[in-house]
C-alpha positions as CSV (number, residue, x, y, z in Angstrom):
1,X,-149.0,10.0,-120.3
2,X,-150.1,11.1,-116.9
3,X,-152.8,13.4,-116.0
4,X,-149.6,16.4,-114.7
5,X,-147.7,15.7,-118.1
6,X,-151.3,16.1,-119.9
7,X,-151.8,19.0,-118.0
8,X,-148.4,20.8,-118.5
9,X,-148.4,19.9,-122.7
10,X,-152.0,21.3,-122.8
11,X,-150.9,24.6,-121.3
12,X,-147.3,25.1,-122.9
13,X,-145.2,24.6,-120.4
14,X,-141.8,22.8,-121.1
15,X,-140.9,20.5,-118.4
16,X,-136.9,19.6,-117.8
17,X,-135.7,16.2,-115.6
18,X,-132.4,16.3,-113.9
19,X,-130.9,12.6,-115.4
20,X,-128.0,10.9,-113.3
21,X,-128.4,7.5,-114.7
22,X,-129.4,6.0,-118.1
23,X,-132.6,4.3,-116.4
24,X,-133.4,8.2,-115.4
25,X,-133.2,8.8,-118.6
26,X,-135.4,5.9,-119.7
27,X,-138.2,6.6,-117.3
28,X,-138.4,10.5,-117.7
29,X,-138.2,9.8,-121.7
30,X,-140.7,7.4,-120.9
31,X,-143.2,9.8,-119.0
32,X,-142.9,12.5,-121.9
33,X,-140.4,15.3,-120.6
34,X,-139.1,18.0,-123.1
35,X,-135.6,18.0,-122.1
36,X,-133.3,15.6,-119.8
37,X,-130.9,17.7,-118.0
38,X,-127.8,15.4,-117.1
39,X,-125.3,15.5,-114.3
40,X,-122.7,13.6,-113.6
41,X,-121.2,12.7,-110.0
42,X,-119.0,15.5,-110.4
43,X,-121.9,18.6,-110.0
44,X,-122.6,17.1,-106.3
45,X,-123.4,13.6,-107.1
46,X,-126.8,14.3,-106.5
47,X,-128.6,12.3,-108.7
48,X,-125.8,9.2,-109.3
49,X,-122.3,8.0,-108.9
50,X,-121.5,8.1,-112.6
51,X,-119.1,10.7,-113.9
52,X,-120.5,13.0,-116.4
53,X,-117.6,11.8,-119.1
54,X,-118.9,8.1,-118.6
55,X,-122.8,9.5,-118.8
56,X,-123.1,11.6,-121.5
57,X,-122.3,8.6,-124.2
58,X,-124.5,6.2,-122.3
59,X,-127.5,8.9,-122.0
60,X,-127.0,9.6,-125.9
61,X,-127.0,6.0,-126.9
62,X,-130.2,5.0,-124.6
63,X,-131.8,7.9,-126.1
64,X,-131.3,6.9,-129.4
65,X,-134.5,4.3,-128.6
66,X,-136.5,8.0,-128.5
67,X,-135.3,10.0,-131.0
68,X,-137.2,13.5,-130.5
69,X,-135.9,13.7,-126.6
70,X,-133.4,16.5,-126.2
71,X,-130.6,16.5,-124.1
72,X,-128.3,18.8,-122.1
73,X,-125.3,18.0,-120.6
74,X,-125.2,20.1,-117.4
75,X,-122.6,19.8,-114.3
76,X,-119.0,20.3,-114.0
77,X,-115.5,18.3,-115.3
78,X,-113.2,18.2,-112.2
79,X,-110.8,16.0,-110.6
80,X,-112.3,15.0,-107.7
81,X,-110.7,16.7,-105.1
């Protein structure tokens, strides 16, 4: 754990990651956050080029490695255009 994630546990605070990718979600799982926030391509593409239909199974099965991670599908469904 690192010294800002030791900090934020010992004082309460709940921190959230915004996850584009499945390795996101690895390393943020990884580095202790409370809650992966995940967006796919359609909300912006800021964090990724994968749609959120396509990352919402993939986060849930990497995630399955770290069971007490919570996740939250965040974002929008759209075409596209």
């Amino acid at each position: 754990m690192s010294r800002l994630t030791t900090w934020w546990k010992s004082h309460g605070v709940t921190a959230g990651a915004l996850t584009g990718a499945k390795e996101h979600a690895i390393k943020h799982a990884e580095a202790v956050v409370d809650v992966l926030i995940f967006s796919g391509t359609e909300a912006g593409g800021h964090c990724g080029e994968v749609s959120t239909m396509v990352l919402i199974p993939e986060v849930v099965r990497v995630m399955e490695a770290h069971p007490n991670e919570q996740i939250l599908a965040a974002g929008g469904i759209a075409t596209g255009r």
